[in-house]
N, C-alpha and C positions, 0 to 999 in steps of 0.2 A: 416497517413502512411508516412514512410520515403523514402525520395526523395534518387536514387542512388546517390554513389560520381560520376558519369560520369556526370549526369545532373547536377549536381549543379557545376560541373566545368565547362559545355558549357552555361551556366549562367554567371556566372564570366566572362567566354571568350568574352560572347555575350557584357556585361557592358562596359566591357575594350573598345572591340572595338569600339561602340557606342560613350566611352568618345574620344576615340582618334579622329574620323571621326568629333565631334562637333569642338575636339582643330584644326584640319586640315581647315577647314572650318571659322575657325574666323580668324586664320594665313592668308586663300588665303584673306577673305574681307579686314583686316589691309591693304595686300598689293595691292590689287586693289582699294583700296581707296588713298592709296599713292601716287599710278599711274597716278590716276586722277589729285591729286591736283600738283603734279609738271610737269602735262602734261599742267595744266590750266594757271601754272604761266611761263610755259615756250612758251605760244600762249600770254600772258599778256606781256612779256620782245619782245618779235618779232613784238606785235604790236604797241608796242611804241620806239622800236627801227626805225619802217618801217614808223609810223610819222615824226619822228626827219630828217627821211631821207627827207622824202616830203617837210617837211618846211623847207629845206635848213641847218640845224643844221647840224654840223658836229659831230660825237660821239667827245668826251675828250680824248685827246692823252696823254701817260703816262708822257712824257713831261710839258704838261698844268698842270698837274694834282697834278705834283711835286713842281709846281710853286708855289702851292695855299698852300700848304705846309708850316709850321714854317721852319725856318730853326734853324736847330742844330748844335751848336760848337763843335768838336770833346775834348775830355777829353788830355788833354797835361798831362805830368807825369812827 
């Protein structure tokens, strides 16, 4: 027996949206897994910045930092 065209178009419909609702659904975990890990490494950079504080360490000033630096001749022309 042949299936009407309504049905088999609310089949299709039914597919489509089923694929869409899986691609939605792996989009949100990408990004809640994202979340996590720059939530994890941004509790990792505070907890070792909040050491450096304890032991007396001063963070590197952009000064210092330029120090450590080569230094560069500028190109005369």
């Amino acid at each position: 027996m042949w299936k009407s065209n309504k049905s088999r178009a609310e089949q299709h419909f039914a597919a489509n949206q089923k694929k869409d609702d899986k691609v939605l659904k792996q989009k949100e975990k990408t990004q809640r897994e994202r979340d996590e890990r720059m939530a994890r490494l941004r509790d990792l950079r505070l907890a070792k910045e909040a050491a450096e504080q304890a032991s007396g360490e001063q963070p590197e000033s952009q000064e210092e930092a330029s120090a450590r630096l080569p230094k560069v001749h500028p190109h005369r022309s």
